[in-house]
C-alpha positions as CSV (number, residue, x, y, z in Angstrom):
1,X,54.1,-58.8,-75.5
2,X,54.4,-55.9,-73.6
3,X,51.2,-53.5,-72.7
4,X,51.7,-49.9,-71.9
5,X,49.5,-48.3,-69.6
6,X,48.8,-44.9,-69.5
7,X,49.5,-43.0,-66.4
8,X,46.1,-41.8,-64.7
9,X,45.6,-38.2,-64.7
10,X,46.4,-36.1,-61.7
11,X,43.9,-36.3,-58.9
12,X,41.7,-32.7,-59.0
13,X,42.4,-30.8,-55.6
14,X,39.6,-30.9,-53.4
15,X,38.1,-28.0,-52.1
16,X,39.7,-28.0,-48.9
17,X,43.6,-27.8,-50.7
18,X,43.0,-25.7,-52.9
19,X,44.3,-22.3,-52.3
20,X,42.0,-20.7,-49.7
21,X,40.0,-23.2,-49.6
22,X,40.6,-24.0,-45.7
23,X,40.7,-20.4,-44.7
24,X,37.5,-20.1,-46.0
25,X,36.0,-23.7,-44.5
26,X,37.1,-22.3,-41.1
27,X,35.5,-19.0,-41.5
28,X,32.2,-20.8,-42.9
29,X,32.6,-23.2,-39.9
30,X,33.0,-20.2,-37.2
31,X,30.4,-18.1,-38.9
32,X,27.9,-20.6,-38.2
33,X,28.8,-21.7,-35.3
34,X,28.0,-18.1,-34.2
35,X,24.6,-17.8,-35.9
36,X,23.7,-21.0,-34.0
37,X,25.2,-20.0,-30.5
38,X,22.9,-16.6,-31.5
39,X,19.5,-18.4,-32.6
40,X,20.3,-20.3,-28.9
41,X,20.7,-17.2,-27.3
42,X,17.6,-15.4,-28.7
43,X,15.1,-18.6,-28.5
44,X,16.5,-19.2,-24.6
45,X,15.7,-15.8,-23.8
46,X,12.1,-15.6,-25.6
47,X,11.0,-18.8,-23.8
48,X,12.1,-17.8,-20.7
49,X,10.8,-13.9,-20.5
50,X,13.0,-13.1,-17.7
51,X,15.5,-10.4,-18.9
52,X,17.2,-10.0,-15.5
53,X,18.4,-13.5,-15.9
54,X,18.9,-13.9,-19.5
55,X,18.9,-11.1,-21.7
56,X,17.8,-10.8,-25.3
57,X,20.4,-9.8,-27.6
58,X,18.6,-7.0,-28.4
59,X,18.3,-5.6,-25.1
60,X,22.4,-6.2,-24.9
61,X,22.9,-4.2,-28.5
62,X,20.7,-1.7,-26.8
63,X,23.2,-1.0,-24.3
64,X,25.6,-1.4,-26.4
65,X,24.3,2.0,-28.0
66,X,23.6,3.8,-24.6
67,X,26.6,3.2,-22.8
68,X,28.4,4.0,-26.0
69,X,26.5,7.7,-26.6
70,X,25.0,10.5,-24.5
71,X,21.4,10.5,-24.2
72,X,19.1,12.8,-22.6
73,X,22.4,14.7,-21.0
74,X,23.9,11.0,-19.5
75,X,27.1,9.8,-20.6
76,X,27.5,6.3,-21.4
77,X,27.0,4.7,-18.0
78,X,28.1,6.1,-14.8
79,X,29.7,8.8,-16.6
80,X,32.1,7.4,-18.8
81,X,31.4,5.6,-22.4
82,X,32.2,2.0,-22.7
83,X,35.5,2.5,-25.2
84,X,36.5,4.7,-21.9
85,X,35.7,2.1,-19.7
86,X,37.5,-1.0,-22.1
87,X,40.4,1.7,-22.3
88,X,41.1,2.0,-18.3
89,X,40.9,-1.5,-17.8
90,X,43.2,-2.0,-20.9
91,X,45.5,0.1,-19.5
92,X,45.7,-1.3,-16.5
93,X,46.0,-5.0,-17.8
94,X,48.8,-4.1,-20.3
95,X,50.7,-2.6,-17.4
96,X,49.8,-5.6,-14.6
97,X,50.8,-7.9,-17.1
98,X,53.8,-6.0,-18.7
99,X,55.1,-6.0,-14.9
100,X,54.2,-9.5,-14.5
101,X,55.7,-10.6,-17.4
102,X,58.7,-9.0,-17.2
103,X,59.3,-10.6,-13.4
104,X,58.3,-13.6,-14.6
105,X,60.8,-14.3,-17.3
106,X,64.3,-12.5,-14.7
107,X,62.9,-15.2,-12.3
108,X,62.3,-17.8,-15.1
109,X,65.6,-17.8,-16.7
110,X,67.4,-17.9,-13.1
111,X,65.2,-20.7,-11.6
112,X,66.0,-22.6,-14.5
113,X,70.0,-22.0,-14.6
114,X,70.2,-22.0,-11.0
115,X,69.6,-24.9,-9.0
116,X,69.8,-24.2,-5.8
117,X,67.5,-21.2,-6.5
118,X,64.8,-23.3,-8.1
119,X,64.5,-25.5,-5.4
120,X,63.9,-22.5,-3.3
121,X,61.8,-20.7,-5.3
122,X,59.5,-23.4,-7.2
123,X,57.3,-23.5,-3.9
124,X,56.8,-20.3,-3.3
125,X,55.9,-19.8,-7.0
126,X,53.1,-22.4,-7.0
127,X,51.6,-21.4,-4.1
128,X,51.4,-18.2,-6.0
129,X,49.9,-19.6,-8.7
130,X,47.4,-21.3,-6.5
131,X,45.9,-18.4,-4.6
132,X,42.7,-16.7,-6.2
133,X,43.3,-13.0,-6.6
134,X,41.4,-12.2,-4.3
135,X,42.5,-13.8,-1.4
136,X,45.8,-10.8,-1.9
137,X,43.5,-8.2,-2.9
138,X,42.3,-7.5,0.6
139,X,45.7,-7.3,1.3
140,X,47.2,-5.3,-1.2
141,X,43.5,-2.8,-0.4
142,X,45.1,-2.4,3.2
143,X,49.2,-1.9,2.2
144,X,48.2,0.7,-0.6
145,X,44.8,1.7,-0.3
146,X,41.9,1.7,-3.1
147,X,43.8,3.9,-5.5
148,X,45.5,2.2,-9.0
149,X,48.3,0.7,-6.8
150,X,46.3,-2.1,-5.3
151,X,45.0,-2.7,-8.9
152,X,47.7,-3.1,-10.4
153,X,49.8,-5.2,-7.7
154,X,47.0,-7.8,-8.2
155,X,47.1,-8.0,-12.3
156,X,51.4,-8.4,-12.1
157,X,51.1,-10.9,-9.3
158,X,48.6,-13.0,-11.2
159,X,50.5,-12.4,-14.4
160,X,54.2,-13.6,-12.8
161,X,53.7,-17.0,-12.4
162,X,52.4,-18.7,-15.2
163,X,55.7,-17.0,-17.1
164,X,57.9,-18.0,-14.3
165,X,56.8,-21.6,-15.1
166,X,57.1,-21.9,-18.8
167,X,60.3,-19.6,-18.5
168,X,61.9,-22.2,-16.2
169,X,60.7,-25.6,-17.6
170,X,62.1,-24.5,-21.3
171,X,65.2,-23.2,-20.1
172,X,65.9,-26.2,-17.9
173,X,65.0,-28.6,-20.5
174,X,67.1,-27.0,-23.3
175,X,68.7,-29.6,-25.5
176,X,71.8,-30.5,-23.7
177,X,73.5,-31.3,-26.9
178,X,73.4,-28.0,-28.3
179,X,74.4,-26.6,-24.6
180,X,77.3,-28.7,-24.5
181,X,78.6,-27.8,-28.0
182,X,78.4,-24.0,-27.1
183,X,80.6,-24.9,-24.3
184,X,83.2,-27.1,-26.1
185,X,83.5,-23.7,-28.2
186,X,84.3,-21.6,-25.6
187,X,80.8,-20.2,-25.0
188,X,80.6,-19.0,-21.2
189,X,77.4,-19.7,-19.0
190,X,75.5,-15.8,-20.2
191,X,76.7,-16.5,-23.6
192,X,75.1,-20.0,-23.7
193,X,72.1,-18.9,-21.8
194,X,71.9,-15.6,-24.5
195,X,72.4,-17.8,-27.9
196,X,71.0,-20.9,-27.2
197,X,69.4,-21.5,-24.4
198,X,66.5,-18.6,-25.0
199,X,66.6,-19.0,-28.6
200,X,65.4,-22.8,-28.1
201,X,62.8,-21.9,-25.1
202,X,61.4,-19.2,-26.9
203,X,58.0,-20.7,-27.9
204,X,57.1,-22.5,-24.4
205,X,58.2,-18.8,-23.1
206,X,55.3,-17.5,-25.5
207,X,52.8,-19.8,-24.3
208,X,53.5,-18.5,-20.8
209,X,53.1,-14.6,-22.1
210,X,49.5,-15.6,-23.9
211,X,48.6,-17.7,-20.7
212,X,49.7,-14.8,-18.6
213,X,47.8,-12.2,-20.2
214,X,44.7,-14.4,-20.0
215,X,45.2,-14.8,-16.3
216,X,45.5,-10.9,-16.0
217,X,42.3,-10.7,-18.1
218,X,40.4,-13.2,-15.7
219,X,41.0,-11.0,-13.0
220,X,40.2,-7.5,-14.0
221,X,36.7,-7.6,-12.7
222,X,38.9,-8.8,-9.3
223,X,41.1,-6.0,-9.3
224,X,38.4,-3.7,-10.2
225,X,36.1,-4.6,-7.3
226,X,37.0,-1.6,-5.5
227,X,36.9,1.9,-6.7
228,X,37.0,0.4,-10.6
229,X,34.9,2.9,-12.3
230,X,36.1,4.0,-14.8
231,X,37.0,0.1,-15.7
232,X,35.1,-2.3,-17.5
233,X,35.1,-4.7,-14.3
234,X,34.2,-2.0,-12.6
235,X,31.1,-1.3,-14.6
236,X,30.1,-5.1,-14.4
237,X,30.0,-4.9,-10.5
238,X,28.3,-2.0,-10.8
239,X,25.8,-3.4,-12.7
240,X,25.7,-6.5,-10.6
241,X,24.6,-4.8,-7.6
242,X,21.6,-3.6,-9.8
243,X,20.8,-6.7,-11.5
244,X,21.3,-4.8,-14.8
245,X,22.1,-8.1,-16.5
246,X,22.3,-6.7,-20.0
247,X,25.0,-4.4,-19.0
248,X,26.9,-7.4,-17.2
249,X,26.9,-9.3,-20.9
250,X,27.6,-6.6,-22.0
251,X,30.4,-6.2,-20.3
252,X,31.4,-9.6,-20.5
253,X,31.5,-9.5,-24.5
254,X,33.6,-6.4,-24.5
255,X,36.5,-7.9,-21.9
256,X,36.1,-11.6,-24.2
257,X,36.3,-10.1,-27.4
258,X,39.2,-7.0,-26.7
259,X,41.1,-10.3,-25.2
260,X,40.7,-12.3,-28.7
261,X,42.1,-9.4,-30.4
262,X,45.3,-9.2,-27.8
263,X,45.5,-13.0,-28.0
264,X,45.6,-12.7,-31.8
265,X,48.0,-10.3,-31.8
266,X,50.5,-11.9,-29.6
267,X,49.9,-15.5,-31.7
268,X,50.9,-13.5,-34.7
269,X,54.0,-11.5,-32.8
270,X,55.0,-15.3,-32.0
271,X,54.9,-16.9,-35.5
272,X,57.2,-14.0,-36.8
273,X,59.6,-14.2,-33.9
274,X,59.9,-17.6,-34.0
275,X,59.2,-19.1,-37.0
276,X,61.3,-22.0,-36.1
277,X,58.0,-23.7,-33.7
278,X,57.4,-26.9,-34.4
279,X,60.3,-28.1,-36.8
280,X,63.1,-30.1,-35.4
């Protein structure tokens, strides 16, 4: 005798497959993570009661207002609003690290087809990478003076290497397999290095870029030491010397924030360029 058992119903989704649910469990998760890093913020600074050493958020969204309008006949603060200031140091990040970038991935792709020029080179990159930026902004201050020259030297130098890196490591450590085919076609060494070399180095060549333009970020305030107002380093320096620690937070949020929106945007560049990350 033979029993039949029905088959069990399908399983109800949980809430964290069904559609949206995990986008909006991770903005649930971020939001409160921010409330709570805000209650700490807030009940740190009442029980302390020492603004110049911890700010209340208030007296950073007052700022926030006054470096952002004109009141009683002062712009912003030394002159300029803070969208001016964000906006020269912007400008000179996006052109430090389009310079940097740009050297980083000619010197890249050659360190990693070139042998002999690796060997040669992969030193003098590292000890690159290894030198805080302002250890060459003194020099570059005495080669070009305090003007944007000096600035910008600094931001391309610190962008350069972390792209030289990832540039070299993916192109040297491109499958060989697929190399070698190329070649059996007829391929020559630019046509290989063109159609699949790149193509398969692409996303450790992206993760250089994003690391790159963090690195550039970092060292604003460095390159804006000198003569950096307008500049949003320059304004935290500025406001450093003064102990105007509001303005330095400030200052700090817009430089942290304008670089998750860059970082964002170059995460979501990648994942249409390459949409082939991650799969075999």
């Amino acid at each position: 005798m033979t029993t039949l058992v029905a088959p069990a119903p399908p399983a109800a989704p949980t809430a964290a497959l069904a559609p949206g649910g995990g986008l909006r469990r991770r903005l649930a998760l971020r939001f409160l993570a921010l409330l709570a890093l805000y209650l700490l913020w807030e009940a740190t600074a009442r029980i302390m009661r020492n603004p110049t050493f911890i700010p209340p958020p208030s007296a950073v969204w007052d700022q926030l207002i006054t470096t952002s309008t004109t009141h009683d006949g002062v712009r912003g603060y030394s002159g300029h609003l803070l969208i001016e200031h964000l906006g020269v140091s912007l400008r000179r990040i996006v052109i430090g690290s389009a310079v940097g970038i740009i050297g980083g991935l000619i010197l890249g792709v050659l360190m990693g087809t070139i042998g002999w020029l690796r060997v040669v080179t992969e030193p003098i990159v590292t000890f690159i990478r290894a030198l805080p930026p302002l250890a060459y902004f003194s020099l570059f201050i005495i080669w070009f003076g305090i003007d944007e020259t000096p600035k910008l030297w600094l931001l391309s130098i610190a962008a350069l290497p972390p792209v030289a890196v990832a540039t070299a490591a993916a192109v040297h450590g491109a499958p060989t397999g697929l190399v070698e085919a190329a070649r059996a076609l007829g391929a020559g060494r630019w046509q290989t290095t063109r159609d699949v070399v790149l193509p398969s180095a692409l996303p450790e060549i992206f993760t250089g870029i994003r690391l790159a333009v963090g690195v550039a970020y970092s060292s604003v305030v460095a390159a804006e030491t000198i003569n950096g107002v307008p500049g949003i380093g320059g304004m935290i320096r500025d406001a450093q010397r003064y102990s105007q620690t509001d303005v330095v937070v400030l200052g700090l949020f817009a430089i942290g924030l304008s670089g998750l929106l860059i970082d964002s945007v170059l995460l979501t560049t990648e994942n249409k360029l390459i949409p082939w990350r991650g799969r075999a």
